[in-house]
C-alpha positions, -999 to +999 in steps of 0.1 A: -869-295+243-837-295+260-827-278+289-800-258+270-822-243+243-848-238+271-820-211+285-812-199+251-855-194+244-857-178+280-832-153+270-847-144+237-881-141+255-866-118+277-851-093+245-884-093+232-901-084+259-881-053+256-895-046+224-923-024+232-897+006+234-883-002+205-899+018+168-918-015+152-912-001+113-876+007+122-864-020+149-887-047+155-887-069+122-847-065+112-844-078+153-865-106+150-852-118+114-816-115+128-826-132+161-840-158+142-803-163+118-785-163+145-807-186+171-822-213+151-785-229+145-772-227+179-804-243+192-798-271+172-763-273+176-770-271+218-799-294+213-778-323+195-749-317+222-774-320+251-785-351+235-751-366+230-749-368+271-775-391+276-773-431+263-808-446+258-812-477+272-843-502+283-845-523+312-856-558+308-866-573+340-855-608+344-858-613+379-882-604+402-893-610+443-859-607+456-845-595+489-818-568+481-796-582+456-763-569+460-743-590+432-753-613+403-724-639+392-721-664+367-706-696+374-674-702+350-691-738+343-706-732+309-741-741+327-756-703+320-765-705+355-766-668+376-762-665+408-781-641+429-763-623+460-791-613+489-773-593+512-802-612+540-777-641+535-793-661+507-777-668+470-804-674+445-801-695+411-815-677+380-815-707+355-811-704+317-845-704+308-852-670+333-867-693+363-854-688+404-850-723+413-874-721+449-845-738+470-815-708+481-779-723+461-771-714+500-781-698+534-760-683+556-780-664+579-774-682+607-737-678+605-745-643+598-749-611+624-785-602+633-792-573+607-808-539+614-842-537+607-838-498+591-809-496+574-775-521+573-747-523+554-735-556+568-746-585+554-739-616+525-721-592+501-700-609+480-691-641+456-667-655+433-666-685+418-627-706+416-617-706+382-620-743+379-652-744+395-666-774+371-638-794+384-634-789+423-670-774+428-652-744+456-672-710+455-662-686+480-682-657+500-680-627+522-702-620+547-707-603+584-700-629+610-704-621+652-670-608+666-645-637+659-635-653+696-601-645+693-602-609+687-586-583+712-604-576+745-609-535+736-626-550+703-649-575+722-660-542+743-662-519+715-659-538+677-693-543+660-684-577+633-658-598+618-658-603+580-654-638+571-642-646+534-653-683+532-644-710+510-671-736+504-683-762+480-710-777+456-733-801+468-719-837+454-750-850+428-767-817+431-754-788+415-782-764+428-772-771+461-744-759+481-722-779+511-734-759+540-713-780+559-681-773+536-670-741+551-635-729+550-627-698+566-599-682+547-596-648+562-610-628+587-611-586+590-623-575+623-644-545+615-648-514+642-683-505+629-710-520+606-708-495+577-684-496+549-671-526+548-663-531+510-671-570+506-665-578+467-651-608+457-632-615+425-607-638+410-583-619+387-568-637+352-540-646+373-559-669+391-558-653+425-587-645+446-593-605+453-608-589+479-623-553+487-625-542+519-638-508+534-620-486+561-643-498+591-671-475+593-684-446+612-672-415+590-639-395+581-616-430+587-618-420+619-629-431+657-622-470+672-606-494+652-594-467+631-559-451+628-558-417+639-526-403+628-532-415+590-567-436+589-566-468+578-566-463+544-532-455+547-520-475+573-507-506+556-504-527+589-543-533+585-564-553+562-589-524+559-595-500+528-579-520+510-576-543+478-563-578+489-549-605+466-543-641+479-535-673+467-561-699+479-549-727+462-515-727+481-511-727+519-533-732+550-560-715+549-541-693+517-504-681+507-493-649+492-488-646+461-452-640+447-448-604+434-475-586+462-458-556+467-458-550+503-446-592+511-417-578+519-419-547+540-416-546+574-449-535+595-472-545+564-495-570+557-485-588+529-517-597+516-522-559+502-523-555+466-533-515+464-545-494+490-564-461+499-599-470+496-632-453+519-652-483+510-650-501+473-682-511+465-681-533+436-648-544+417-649-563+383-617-571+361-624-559+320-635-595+302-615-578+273-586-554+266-564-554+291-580-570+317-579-543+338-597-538+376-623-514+381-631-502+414-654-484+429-649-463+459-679-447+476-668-413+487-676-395+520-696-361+517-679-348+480-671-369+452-676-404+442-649-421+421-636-448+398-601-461+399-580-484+374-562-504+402-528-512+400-504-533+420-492-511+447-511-482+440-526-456+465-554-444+455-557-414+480-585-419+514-583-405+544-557-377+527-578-370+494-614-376+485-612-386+448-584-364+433-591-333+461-576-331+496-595-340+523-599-322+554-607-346+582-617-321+607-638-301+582-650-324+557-675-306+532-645-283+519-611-292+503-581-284+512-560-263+491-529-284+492-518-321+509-491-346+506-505-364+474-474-366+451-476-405+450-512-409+450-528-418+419-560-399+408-593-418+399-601-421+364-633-406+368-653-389+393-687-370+401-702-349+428-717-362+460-753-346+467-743-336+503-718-312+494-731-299+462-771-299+461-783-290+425-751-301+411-746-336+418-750-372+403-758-392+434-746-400+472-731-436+470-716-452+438-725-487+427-697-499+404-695-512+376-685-533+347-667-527+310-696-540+283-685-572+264-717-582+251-736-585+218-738-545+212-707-532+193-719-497+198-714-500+239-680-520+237-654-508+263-677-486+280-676-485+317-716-491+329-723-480+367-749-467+387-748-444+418-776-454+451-799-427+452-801-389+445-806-388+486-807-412+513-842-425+520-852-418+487-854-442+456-841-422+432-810-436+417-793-432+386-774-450+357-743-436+339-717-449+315-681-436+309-660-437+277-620-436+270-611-415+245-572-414+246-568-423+279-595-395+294-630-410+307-663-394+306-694-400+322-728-395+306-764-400+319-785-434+309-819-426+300-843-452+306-864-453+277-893-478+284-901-471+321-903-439+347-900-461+378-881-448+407-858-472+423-822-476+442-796-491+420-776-518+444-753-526+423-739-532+381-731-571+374-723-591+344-730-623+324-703-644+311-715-630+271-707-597+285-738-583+288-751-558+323-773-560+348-789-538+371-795-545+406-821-525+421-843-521+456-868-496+462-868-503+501-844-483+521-841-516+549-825-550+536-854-576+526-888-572+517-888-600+491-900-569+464-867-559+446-857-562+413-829-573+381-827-557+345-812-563+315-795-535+301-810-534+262-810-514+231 
């Protein structure tokens, strides 16, 4: 039964409980029998709208023993080939015929920070593959290096990492096997603390190389490293909380591409392409359509989000949280009013768990891809996930968004074939199109236990 006509069946209980005052011969029949008119078609109505919210879906596992996989890529080489992100600094191959080749594509670990053995959001987190990848074999990565050596004295003192972005390449005879030795440090974001710090990697259909970065950590944009008068989100003299677009086949280590919309504006960095992000966590251009790039932006203590990012766009953090004003000094209530005129709302957003308990879809989004694949019926829908119903807790959640007319709408995924619990990491893609889920049920990076599905019919 759904939980609307449960409501609509506890109210009717309650009338007739009433009924004892009531004359039987006079009262009680002509009540029920016009109860009963009335009821029985709203019931159905409620019942078929309640389930119109929720897609069914099954999860088909296809890879198992993994240690936090945070992205799955496929190479644009025609091999079928997926590639496996481990945040512990690892990328795994998951071959055509559904085996993990034994050997790591690559490890990184020991160019990596030491990770925390609780909880970490530092780590290997991203990959894209250049778009002529079966030709010049260059793959490049983000991950959480030890403070760069040339970083400011304060940051030494204070700073917790440096991102690297990383350019490498494919073994030469061995194309299971990356060039350890390759590595090309294209860019480098000093990073204040080790929480949100964004780290997906994708190259757009105009052949540049795109990358999300978070607004340094801690909480609120705010503390070292971050700017106090505006946070860095909207400070456009840093490379944090941002989307960046470079050119890495130009240039030493990259150029900027012509038509970046700050290249030209004095006291910002050029290599912006939109800004006003918290921490985007998981960025994929549409296979189809338009092409368009999805982000998403885990919020603070309120509302999650989903932007359609466009060149030059501000897309709101530290002065709004999703489309509402943010109050940085009191930040579980909105503001009533804030300087937002040029800031462009998300296409979609939810309720964060902190803020409203009972009312909520989940306390950390994990974006997201438009379905291309085999199923007509779930073409152009936007597939995500959010982390958990609470932190410590595997209990996350799937969701899918439609267009209709240029509004989006999100309704639940029910999994029809399984009631596991689990934390959903992330929402990747094959080249056919077709999703993935990336799940953990460990709240600490590792454990060698998590877990890829198949999104199915």
């Amino acid at each position: 039964m759904s939980k609307y006509s449960m409501i609509i069946v506890g109210k009717a209980y309650s009338t007739a409980s009433s009924f004892s005052m009531i004359n039987p011969s006079n009262e009680i029949f002509p009540m029920i029998k016009q109860l009963k008119s009335h009821l029985l078609p709203l019931l159905m109505t409620l019942f078929l709208i309640d389930s119109a919210f929720a897609l069914d879906v099954k999860l088909q596992a296809v890879a198992t023993g993994l240690n936090t996989p945070v992205d799955l890529v496929a190479a644009p080489d025609g091999s079928g080939r997926l590639y496996i992100v481990e945040q512990t600094g690892t990328i795994r191959i998951l071959m055509p015929d559904g085996t993990i080749q034994s050997e790591p594509f690559i490890d990184v670990t020991s160019k990596m920070v030491k990770m925390h053995a609780i909880y970490d959001e530092r780590g290997l987190l991203g990959l894209a593959f250049h778009p002529n990848y079966s030709t010049n074999g260059k793959f490049y990565i983000y991950y959480s290096a030890p403070i760069r050596k040339d970083a400011s004295f304060p940051f030494h003192l204070f700073g917790n990492h440096t991102s690297n972005v990383s350019e490498f390449t494919v073994s030469k005879g061995n194309a299971n096997q990356a060039d350890l030795g390759s590595e090309k440090i294209i860019i480098q974001v000093d990073q204040p603390q080790f929480n949100h710090n964004g780290g997906a990697l994708r190259f757009g259909p105009d052949g540049y190389l795109y990358i999300g970065t978070g607004d340094g950590g801690f909480a609120d944009d705010w503390g070292f490293g971050h700017n106090k008068a505006d946070g860095n989100g909207q400070d456009l003299n840093t490379l944090l909380a941002k989307i960046l677009r470079i050119d890495v086949n130009k240039g030493n280590p990259y150029d900027i591409p012509a038509g970046n919309p700050f290249m030209d504006q004095d006291g910002a960095r050029p290599e912006i392409f939109a800004y006003g992000f918290r921490n985007p966590w998981k960025m994929n251009f549409d296979m189809g359509g338009n092409n368009e790039l999805f982000v998403a932006d885990v919020g603070q203590n309120s509302f999650e989000e989903v932007n359609i990012v466009k060149k030059g766009g501000n897309y709101g953090w530290r002065v709004r949280e999703g489309a509402h004003c943010f109050d940085l000094f009191n930040p579980n209530v909105q503001k009533p009013n804030c300087p937002s005129d040029q800031m462009i709302d998300p296409i979609l957003e939810y309720k964060h768990c902190t803020t409203h308990p009972g009312d909520c879809k989940g306390i950390s989004i994990s974006g997201g891809v438009i379905y291309r694949g085999q199923n007509s019926a779930w073409t152009g829908k936007y597939f995500f996930a959010d982390y958990s119903m609470a932190m410590g807790t595997s209990n996350g959640r799937l969701y899918v968004a439609s267009e209709n007319g240029g509004n989006w709408s999100m309704e639940d995924i029910n999994i029809t074939n399984m009631s596991d619990q689990m934390s959903f990491l992330a929402v990747s893609q094959d080249a056919k199109g077709e999703v993935y889920a990336l799940t953990t049920k460990a709240f600490s990076p590792g454990g060698g236990k998590d877990i890829i599905y198949k999104l199915i019919r």
